[in-house]
N, C-alpha and C positions, 0 to 999 in steps of 0.2 A: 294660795295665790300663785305662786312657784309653780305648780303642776299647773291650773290654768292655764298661765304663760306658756309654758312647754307644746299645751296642748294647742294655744293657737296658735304659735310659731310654726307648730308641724303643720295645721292647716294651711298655711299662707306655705308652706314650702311643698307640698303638694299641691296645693293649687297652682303651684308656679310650676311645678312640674308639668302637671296634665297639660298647660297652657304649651309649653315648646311641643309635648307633644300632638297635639291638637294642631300647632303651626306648624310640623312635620308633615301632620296626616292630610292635611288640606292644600299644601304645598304638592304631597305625591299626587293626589287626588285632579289637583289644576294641571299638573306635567302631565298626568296619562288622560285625561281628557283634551288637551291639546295635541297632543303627539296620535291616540285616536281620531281625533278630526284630520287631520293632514294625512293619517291614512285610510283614514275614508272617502278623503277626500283624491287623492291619488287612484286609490283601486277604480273608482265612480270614472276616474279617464281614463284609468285601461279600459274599463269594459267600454265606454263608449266609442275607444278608436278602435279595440277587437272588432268589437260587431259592426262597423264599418268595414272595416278591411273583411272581416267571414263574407258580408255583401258581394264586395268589389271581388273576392275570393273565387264566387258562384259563379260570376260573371264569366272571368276571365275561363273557369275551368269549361264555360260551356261556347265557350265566343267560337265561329268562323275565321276569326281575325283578329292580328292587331293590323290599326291603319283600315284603311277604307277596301274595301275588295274589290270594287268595280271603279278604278282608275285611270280608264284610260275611256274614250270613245272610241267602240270599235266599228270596223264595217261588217255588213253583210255578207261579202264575198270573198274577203281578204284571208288567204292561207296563214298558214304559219310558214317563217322563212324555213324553218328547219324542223323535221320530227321532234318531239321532246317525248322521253316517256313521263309518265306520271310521279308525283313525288318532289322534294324539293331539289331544284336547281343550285348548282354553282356558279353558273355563270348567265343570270336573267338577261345580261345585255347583248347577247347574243340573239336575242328575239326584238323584231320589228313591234313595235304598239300599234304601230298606224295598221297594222295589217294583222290584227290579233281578232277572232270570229267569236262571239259572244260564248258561242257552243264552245272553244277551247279552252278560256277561261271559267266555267262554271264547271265541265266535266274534271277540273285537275290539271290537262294534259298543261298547261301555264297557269303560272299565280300573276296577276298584275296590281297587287296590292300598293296601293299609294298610301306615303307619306301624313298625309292631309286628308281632313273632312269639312266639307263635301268636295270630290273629285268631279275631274268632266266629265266619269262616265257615269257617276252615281244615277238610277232610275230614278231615285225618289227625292232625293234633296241638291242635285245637282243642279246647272245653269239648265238643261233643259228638262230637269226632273217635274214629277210631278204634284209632287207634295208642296203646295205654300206655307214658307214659315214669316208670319207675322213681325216675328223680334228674336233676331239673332242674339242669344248674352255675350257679355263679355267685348261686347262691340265687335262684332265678328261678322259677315255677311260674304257671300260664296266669293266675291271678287276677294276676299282675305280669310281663307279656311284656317280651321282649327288643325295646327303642323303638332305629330307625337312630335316631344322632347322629357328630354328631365322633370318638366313640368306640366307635361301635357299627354293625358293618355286616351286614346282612341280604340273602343271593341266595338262588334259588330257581332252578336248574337242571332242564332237564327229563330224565325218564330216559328213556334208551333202551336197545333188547334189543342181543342180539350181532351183529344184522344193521345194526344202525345206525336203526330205527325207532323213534318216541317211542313211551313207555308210556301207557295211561290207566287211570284209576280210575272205577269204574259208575257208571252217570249218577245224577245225583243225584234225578231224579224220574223218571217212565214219559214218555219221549218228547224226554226232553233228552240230546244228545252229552254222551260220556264225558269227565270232565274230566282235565286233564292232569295226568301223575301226574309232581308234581316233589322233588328234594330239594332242602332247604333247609340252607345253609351259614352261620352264625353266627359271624361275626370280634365279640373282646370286648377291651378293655383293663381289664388288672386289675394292680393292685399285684405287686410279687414278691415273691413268699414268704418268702424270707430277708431280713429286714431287717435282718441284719447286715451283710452281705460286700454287700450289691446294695441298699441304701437309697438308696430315692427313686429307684428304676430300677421299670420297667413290664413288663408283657408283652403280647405280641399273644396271646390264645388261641382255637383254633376249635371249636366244637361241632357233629355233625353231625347231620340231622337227616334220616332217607331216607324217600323211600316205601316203603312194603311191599314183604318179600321177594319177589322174583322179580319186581319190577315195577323193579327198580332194579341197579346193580354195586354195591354194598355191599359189601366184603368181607366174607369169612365172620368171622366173632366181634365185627364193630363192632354195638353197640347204638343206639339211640338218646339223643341226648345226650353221646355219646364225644367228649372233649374234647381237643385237640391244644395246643402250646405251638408258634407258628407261630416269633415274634421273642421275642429275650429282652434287655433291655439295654437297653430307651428311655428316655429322658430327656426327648423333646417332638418336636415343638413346642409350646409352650404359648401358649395367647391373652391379652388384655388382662389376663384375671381372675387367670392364672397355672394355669389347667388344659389338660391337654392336649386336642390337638387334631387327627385324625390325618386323617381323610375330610373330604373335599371333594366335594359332588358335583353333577354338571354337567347344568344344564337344556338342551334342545337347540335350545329357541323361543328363550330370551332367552339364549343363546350366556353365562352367566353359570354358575362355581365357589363354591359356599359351602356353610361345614358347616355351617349352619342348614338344617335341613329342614322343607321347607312339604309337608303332607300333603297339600295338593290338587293338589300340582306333583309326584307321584311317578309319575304315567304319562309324563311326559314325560323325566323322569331317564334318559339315554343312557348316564355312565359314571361314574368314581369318580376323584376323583384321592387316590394317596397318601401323605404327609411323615411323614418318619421323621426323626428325631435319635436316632443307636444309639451308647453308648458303645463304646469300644475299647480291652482292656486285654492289653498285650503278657506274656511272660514274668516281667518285672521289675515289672511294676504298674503301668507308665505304662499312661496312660490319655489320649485321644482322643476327640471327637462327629464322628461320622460324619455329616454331612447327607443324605438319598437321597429323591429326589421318580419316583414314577412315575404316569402316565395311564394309564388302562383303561375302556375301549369296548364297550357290548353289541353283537352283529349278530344278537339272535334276543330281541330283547323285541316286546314287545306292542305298543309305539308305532314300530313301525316301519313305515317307509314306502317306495313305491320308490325308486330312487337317483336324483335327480336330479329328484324331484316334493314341490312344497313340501307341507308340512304343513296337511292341513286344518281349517277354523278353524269 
């Protein structure tokens, strides 16, 4: 009976064993399948703000412009007050608008890139443009254009056919070159819609904005003003005042970042830098700030030069 005993004491104390370790192993088991969801769920918003930004990335490296290029309304016959050779300017206020000839601004010899889209002298979405857009987003409409800021970024890509040559649009007087027929891409930050489940989170949204069919790749059914939901989930950065703050962008004379924009400094504006704070929320509702800064470069704007020759003044 003795041995018996012994022998089911040991069972019951083995069993007791296996048992903490079994509530060890199911314990590790629950920790690393939670802590794997949270980083699957994390990587799942990197890549999805990456591959947004590589988009916006393409954009920017192939854009004409930041800001709108044809900002001003010009005349027919109107000189330039002063020669300007080709290339970026230091001093743009030195030139008259009212008297700037379409042909000055399309060959180079001035940049009159505006601020805001749509401009007065935009051909195609302008006040005498010729493109109707239906529904402005964001409640926006040419008497109140879409102004770059920190929060607001404006490209203007040029299009081209399927052989890979730019498009133009007809000259705008009898004897001036065609001007270039671009689309313009409109990144906006706007509140998120659900201010319940997503309060005090942001979105990045894009509006596009084409040249005339057939002068552009437009897919077929996109209109004018088709709006995208690029990022969803920001939280900031936010500046001193406490508003956000997303674009940075980069003069290429005074080698200086800032998202205050000086409209006289926007022909020289080469790229864009951009900070994101995205939240991140796993299965279980933890929640994470994601920090993601990226640079981006034109190589086909207007103030460009050849490589290795300084900028002239």
């Amino acid at each position: 009976m003795s041995a018996k005993g012994e022998t089911l004491l040991s069972l019951l104390v083995a069993a007791l064993l296996v048992s903490f370790v079994m509530v060890g192993l199911i314990s590790l088991l629950s920790m690393n399948s939670t802590q794997g969801g949270f980083l699957w769920a994390r990587m799942d918003t990197l890549n999805a703000v990456n591959y947004a930004l590589m988009i916006m990335g393409q954009r920017v490296r192939s854009a004409r412009n930041i800001g709108e290029l044809y900002g001003v309304v010009p005349t027919a016959q109107g000189p330039v007050v002063q020669p300007l050779p080709p290339g970026p300017q230091q001093h743009p206020e030195a030139v008259d608008p009212s008297q700037m000839p379409n042909a000055s601004i399309e060959d180079g010899s001035v940049t009159l890139v505006a601020n805001y889209f749509p401009a007065a002298g935009d051909p195609l979405y302008g006040p005498q443009g010729s493109v109707t857009v239906s529904s402005w987003p964001w409640l926006g409409v040419i008497g109140r254009p879409y102004t770059l800021s920190s929060t607001c970024l404006i490209l203007q890509v040029p299009a081209f056919d399927s052989k890979g040559f730019p498009q133009a649009l007809p000259a705008a007087y009898p004897g001036a070159p065609p001007l270039c027929a671009l689309d313009t891409y409109v990144y906006c930050v706007v509140s998120d819609p659900d201010t319940v489940s997503h309060s005090g989170e942001y979105q990045l949204q894009m509006a596009y904005f084409p040249a005339p069919t057939g002068l552009t790749n437009v897919p077929s059914g996109i209109t004018a003003g088709t709006v995208t939901t690029v990022v969803s989930g920001i939280v900031g950065p936010k500046d001193s005042s406490g508003n956000l703050s997303l674009f940075q962008y980069i003069e290429k004379n005074q080698n200086t970042a800032s998202s205050t924009v000086t409209p006289l400094d926007l022909q020289n504006y080469a790229g864009i830098v951009v900070n994101l704070e995205v939240i991140n929320k796993d299965g279980r509702g933890r929640s994470s700030v994601l920090p993601i800064r990226s640079e981006m470069y034109m190589r086909n704007n207007v103030a460009a030069t050849t490589v290795g020759s300084p900028p002239k003044t």
